[in-house]
C-alpha positions as CSV (number, residue, x, y, z in Angstrom):
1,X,99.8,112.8,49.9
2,X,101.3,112.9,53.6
3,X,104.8,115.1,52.0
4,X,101.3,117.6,50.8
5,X,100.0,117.4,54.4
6,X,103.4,117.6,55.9
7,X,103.8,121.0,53.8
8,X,100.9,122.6,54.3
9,X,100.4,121.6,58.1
10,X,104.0,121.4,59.6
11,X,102.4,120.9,63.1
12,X,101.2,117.2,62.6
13,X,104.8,116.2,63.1
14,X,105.0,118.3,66.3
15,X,106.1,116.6,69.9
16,X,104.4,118.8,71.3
17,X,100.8,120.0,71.7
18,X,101.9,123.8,72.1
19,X,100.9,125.5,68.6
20,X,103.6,126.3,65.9
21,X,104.3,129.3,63.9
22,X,103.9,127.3,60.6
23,X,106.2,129.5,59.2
24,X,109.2,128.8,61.0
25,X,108.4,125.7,63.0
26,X,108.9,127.4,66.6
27,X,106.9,127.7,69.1
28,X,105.2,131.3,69.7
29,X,103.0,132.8,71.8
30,X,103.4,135.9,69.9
31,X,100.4,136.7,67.1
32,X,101.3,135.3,63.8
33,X,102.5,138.3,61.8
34,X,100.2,140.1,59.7
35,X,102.2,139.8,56.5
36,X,102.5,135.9,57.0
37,X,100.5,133.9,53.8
38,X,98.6,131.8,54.1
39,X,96.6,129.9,52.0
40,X,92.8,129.6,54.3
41,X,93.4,132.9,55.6
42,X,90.5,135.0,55.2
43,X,92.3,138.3,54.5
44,X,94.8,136.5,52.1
45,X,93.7,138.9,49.0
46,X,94.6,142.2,50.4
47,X,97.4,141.2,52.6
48,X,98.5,140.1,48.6
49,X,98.6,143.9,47.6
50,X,100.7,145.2,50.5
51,X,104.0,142.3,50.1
52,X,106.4,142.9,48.1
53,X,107.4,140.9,45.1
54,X,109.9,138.2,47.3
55,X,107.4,137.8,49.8
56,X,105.4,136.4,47.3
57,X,107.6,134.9,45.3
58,X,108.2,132.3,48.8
59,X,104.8,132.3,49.6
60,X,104.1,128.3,49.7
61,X,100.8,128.3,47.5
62,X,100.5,130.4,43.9
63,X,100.0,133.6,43.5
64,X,99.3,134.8,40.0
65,X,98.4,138.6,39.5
66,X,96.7,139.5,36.1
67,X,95.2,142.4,34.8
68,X,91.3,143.3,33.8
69,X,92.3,141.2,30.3
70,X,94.2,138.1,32.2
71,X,97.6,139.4,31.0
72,X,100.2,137.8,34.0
73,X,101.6,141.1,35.9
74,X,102.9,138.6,38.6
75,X,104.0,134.8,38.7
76,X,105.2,133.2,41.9
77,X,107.9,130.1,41.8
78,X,105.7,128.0,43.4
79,X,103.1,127.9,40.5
80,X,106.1,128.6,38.2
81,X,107.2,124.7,39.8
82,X,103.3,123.2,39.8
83,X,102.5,124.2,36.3
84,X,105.8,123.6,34.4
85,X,105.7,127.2,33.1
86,X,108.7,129.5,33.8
87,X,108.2,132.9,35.2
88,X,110.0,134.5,32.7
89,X,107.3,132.7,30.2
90,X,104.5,133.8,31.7
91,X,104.9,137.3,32.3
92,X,103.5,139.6,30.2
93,X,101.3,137.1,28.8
94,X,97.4,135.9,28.7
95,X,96.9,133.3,31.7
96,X,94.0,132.0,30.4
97,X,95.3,131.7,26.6
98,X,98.1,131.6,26.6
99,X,100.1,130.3,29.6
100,X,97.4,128.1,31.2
101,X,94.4,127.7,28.2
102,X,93.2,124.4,30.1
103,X,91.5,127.6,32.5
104,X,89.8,129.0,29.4
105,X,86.3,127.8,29.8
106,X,83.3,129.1,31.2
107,X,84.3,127.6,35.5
108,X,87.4,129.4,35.5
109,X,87.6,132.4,33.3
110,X,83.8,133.1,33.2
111,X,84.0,133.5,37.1
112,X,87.1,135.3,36.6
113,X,85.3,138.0,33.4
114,X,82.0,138.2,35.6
115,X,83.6,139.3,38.6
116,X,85.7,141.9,36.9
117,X,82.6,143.1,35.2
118,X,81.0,143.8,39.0
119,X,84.0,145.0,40.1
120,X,84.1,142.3,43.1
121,X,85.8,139.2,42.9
122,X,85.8,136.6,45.5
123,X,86.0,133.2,44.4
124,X,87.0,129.8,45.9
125,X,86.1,126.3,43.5
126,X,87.7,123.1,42.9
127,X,89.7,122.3,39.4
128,X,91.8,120.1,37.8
129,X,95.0,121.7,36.0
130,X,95.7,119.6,32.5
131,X,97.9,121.4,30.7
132,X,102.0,120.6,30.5
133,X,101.2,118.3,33.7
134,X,99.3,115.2,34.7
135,X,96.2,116.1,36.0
136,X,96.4,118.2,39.3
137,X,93.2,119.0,41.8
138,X,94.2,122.3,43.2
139,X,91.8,124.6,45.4
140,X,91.2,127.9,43.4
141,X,90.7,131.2,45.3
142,X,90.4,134.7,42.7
143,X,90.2,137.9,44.7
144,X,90.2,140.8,43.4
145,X,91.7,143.8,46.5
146,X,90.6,146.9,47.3
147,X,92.9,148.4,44.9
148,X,91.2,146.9,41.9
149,X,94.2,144.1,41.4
150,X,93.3,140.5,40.4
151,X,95.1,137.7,42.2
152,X,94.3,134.1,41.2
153,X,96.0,131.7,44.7
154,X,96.5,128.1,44.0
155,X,96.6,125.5,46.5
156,X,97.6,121.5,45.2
157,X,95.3,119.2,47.2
C-alpha cells in the first residue's frame, strides 16, 4: 500500500514543502504541462484524444480505448502489467468478452452501453478486477471525448 501511495503521490517523500512536478520529481514553478496525465485530472478524457500513442503508453494509470462495440483500439502497458493481458492480446478484441469478461455485467458494461447510447459518457465507480489476477479494487473512470472516442482509465487503489 505505501509503494501505491508512493507512485501515485511522489511528493509525500519530499524534504521539502515547495510542490513537485509529479512527473519528474523537480521542483517547478512553471504550470504543469497541459499534456501531463493524470489520473484526478478533470480534463483527463480529452487531453486522452490529443497524445499520441507513447504518451499513453507511459501514462502511470490504464488507458483502454474501445470502440461503440467494446472492440480494444488502444491498450496501455500499465493495464497490459495490472491485468496480466498482453497488448498484443488485447487488441483488436472485445474488452468486455473477451479480454476482461469479469467487466461484463450490468455495473460496468451497462454504464459503458447506456452512455454510448446518449452519446455522453462520463463515468467514475469503484470495482473489483477478477479475472487472470487476485482480486484488485481499481477506481474506474469511462469518458467518452468530444470526438466520439471511448476511453475506459484505470487507477489500482
Amino acid at each position: 500500500m505505501a509503494d501505491d501511495r508512493k507512485k501515485k503521490y511522489p511528493f509525500l517523500d519530499a524534504d521539502t514543502d515547495t510542490p513537485m512536478n509529479a512527473s519528474n520529481g523537480h521542483v517547478s514553478d512553471d504550470a504543469v504541462n497541459d499534456t501531463d496525465l493524470y489520473f484526478d485530472d478533470d480534463k483527463l478524457g480529452e487531453k486522452l484524444r490529443h497524445q499520441d500513442a507513447d504518451a499513453l503508453d507511459t501514462a502511470g494509470f490504464g488507458v483502454i480505448k474501445v470502440d461503440d462495440e467494446g472492440i480494444v483500439e488502444f491498450f496501455n502497458q500499465w493495464e497490459s502489467e495490472l491485468s496480466g493481458v498482453k497488448k498484443e492480446e488485447a487488441e483488436g478484441r472485445n474488452f468486455f468478452t473477451q479480454v476482461a469478461p469479469c467487466t461484463n455485467n450490468r455495473l460496468f458494461r451497462g454504464r459503458f452501453k447506456k452512455g454510448v447510447r446518449r452519446g455522453e459518457l462520463d463515468e467514475t465507480f469503484t470495482y473489483t478486477y477478477t479475472y487472470k489476477m487476485r482480486p484488485t479494487l481499481v477506481e474506474v473512470h469511462m469518458y467518452r471525448d468530444e470526438s466520439g472516442n471511448n476511453w475506459i482509465m484505470v487507477q489500482k487503489f
